[in-house]
C-alpha positions in Angstrom: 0.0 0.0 0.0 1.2 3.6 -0.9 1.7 6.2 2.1 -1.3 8.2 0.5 -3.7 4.8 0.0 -6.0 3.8 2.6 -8.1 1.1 3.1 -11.7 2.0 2.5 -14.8 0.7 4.0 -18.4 1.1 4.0 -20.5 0.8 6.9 -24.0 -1.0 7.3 -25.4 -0.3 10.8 -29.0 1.0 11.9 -27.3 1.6 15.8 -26.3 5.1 15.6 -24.0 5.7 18.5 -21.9 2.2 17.4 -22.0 3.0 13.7 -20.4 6.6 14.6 -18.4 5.4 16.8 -17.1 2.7 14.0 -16.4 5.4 11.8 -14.8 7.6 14.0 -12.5 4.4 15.0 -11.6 3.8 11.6 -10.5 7.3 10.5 -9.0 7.4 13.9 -6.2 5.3 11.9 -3.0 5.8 9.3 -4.2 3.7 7.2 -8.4 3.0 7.1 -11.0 5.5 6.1 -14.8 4.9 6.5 -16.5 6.5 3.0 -19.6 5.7 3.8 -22.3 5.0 6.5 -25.6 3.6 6.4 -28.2 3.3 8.8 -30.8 0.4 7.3 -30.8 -2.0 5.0 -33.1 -0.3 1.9 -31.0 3.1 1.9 -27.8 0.7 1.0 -29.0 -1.2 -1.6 -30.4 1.7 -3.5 -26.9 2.9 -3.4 -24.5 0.4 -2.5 -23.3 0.0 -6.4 -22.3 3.5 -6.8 -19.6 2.8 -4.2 -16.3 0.5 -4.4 -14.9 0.1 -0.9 -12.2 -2.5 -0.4 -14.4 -3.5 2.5 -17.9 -3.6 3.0 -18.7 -3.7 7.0 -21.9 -5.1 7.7 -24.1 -5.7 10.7 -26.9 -8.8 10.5 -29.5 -7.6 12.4 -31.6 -4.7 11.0 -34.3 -2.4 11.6 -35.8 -3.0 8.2 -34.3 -6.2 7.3 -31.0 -8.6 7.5 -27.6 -8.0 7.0 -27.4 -11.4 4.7 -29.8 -9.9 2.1 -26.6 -6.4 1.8 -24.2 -9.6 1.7 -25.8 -11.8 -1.0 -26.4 -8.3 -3.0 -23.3 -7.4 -2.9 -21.4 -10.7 -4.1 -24.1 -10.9 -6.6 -23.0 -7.9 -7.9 -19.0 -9.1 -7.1 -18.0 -12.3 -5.7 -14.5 -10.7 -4.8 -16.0 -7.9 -3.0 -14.4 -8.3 0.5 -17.5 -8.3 3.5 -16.8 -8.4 7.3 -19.8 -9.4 9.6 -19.9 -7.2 12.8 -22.7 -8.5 15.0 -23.9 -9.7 18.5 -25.0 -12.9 16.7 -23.2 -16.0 18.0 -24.9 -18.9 17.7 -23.9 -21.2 14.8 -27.1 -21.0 13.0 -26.1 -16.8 12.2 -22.4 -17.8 11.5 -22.9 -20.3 9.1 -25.8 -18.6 7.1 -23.2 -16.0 7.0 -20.0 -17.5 5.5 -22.7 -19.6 3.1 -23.7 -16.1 2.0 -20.1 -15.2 1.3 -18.7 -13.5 4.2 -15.1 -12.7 4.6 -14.9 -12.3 8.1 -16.6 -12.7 11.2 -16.7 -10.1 14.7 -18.5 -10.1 17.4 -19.7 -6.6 18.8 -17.1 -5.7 21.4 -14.2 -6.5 20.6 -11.3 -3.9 20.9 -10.5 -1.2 18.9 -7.2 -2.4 18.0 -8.4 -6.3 17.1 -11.1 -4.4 15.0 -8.6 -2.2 13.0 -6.5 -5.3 12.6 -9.2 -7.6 11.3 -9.9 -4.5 8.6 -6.1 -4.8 7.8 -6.1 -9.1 7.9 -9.0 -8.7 5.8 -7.5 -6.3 3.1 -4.2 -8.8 2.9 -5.9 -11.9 2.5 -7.2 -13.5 5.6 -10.4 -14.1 7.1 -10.5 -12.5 10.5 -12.8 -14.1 13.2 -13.4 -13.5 16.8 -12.6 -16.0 19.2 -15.6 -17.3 19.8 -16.3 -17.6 16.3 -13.4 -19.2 15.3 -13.9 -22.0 18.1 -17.5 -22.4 16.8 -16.0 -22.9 13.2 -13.4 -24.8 14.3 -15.8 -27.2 16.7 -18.0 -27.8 13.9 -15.1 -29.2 11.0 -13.5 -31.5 13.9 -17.1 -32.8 14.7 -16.4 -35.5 12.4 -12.9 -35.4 11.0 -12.3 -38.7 9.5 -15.4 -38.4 7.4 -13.8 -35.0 6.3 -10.7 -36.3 5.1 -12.1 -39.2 3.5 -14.1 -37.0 1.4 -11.4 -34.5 1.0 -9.2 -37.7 0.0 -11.7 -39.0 -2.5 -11.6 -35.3 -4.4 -7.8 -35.9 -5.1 -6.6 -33.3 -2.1 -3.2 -34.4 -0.3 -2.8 -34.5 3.0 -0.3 -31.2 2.6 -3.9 -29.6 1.0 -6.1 -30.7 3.3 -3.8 -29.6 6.1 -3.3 -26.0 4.6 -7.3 -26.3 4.3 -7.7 -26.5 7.8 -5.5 -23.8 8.6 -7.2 -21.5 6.2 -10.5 -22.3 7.9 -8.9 -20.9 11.3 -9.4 -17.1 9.4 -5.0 -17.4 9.0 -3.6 -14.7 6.1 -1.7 -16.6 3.7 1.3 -15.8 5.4 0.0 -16.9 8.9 -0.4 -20.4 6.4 3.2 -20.0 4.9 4.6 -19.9 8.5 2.2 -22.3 10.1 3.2 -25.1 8.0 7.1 -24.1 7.1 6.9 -23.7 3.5 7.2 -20.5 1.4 4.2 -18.1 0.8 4.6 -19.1 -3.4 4.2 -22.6 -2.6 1.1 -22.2 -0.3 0.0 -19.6 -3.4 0.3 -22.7 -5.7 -1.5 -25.7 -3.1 -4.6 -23.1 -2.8 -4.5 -22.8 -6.4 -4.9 -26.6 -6.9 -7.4 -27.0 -3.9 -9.6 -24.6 -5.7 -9.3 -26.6 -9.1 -10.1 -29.5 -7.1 -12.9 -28.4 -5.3 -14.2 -26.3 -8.1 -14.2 -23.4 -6.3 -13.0 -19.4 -7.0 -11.9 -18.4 -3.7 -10.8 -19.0 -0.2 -14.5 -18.7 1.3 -16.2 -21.1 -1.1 -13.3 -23.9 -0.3 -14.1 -23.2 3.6 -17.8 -23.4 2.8 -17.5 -26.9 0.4 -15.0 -28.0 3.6 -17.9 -27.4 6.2 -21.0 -28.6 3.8 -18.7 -32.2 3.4 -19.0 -32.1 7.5 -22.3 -32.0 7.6 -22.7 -35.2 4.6 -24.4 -33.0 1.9 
């Protein structure tokens, strides 16, 4: 990133006092800039296409609708677009309908300022930030039947150096996290993700995690 680029987001969030206070957070930085702020679900999606952030921050539960209908709109509109869920919502039921929708990312409401400015950074290079909680749910559900995982994995022509730099990427690491988590260079994880995509017929890190939990769960 240049010294004069930031990283932009736009903000969905009908609670007034957090979503100023998100935006003030995020300007508040070197390196982030909120662009734009909306409180309810219809004013965004009668202009969310005349804005490009490089993050779109969105809350699930709305005053005049859900958070997943701004996240299917926008990867309708562009699958690469980069979303980060910010919500109260834990329970596995919210999470999952949210990373099937497409999300990138995944906070709780209440985490600290500085995890929050580093998920919006994580995000931007290439990983999929979580909260704790969330990543313990995620992580709960994929080793709630492992071998069955494997096997299927297996059966789709994935190595066990693919399946195990799957797993890692469903943690929410960057690919660099991956690179040092498993001792091999950031190229080579570049190329294994490459070839789990092919394999899984899949475009990007999300759908892989997605195929990896539907396979959990036998559909």
């Amino acid at each position: 990133m240049q010294d004069n680029q930031f990283i932009t987001v736009t903000i969905l969030e009908d609670e007034k006092n957090f979503r100023e206070s998100a935006a003030l957070l995020l300007n508040s930085s070197d390196d982030i800039r909120c662009i734009k702020a909306y409180d309810g679900l219809s004013a965004f999606l009668k202009d969310f296409k005349n804005v490009s952030p490089d993050i779109f921050w969105l809350d699930l539960n709305l005053l005049d609708g859900s958070g997943i209908e701004a996240l299917q709109q926008i990867k309708t509109q562009n699958p690469n677009a980069l979303c980060l869920i910010c919500s109260f919502f834990d329970n596995e039921e919210k999470i999952f309908e949210a990373l099937k929708n497409g999300a990138d990312g995944y906070l709780i409401k209440g985490e600290k300022s500085e995890r929050i400015l580093e998920s919006i950074r994580e995000l931007y290079d290439g990983g999929a930030p979580m909260s704790r909680v969330i990543a313990k749910k995620v992580l709960s559900y994929f080793n709630s039947k492992p071998k069955s995982v494997v096997t299927s994995l297996q059966e789709q022509g994935l190595s066990k150096r693919e399946i195990e730099i799957l797993h890692e990427l469903s943690k929410g690491l960057s690919y660099n996290e991956i690179a040092e988590a498993t001792s091999v260079s950031l190229n080579t994880i570049k190329s294994h993700l490459h070839r789990i995509y092919t394999k899984l017929h899949v475009s990007s890190k999300t759908e892989a995690v997605i195929k990896f939990m539907n396979q959990s769960k036998g559909l």
